[in-house]
C-alpha positions in Angstrom: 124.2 129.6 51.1 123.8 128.4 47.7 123.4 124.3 46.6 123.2 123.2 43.3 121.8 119.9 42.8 123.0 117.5 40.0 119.9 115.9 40.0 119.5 117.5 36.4 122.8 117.5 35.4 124.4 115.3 32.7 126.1 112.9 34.5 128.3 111.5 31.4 130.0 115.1 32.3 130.2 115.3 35.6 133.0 117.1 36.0 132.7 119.4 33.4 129.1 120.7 35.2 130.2 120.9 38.4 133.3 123.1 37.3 131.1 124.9 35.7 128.8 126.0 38.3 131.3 125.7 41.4 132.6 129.4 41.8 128.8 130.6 42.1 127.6 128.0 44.7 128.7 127.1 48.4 128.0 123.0 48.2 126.7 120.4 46.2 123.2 118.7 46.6 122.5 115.1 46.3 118.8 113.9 45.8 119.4 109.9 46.8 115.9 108.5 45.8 116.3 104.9 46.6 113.0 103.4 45.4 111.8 102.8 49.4 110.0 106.3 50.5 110.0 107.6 46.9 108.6 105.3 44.0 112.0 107.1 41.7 115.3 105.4 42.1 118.2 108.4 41.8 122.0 107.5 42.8 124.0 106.4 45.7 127.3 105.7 47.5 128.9 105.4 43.8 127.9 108.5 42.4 128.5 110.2 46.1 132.4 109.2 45.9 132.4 110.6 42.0 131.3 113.6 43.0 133.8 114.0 45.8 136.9 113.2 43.6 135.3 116.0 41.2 135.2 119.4 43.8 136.4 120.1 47.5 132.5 121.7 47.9 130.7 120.3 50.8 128.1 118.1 49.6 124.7 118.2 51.2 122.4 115.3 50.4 118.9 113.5 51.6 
């Protein structure tokens, strides 16, 4: 199996980068930093739900 993370993706173009990379990978990775157990803050539930509305790829995410 192959995840892509959009950890460093551009996130103003969401979309665009995950349809640009979805017919080579089997789910999308999430990377949810939240400040707590890592000193980096990343994303969340918001960015979770945009991500959904952009592909029908599972997403995997810790």
């Amino acid at each position: 199996m192959i995840s892509a993370s959009i950890l460093a993706s551009d996130l103003s173009c969401l979309r665009e980068e995950i349809a640009r990379v979805s017919p080579y990978i089997d789910m999308i990775h999430l990377d949810v930093m939240d400040g707590v157990f890592v000193p980096n803050i990343t994303f969340g539930l918001p960015l979770l739900k945009a991500v959904r509305k952009c592909t029908d790829l599972p997403i995997d995410s810790h």
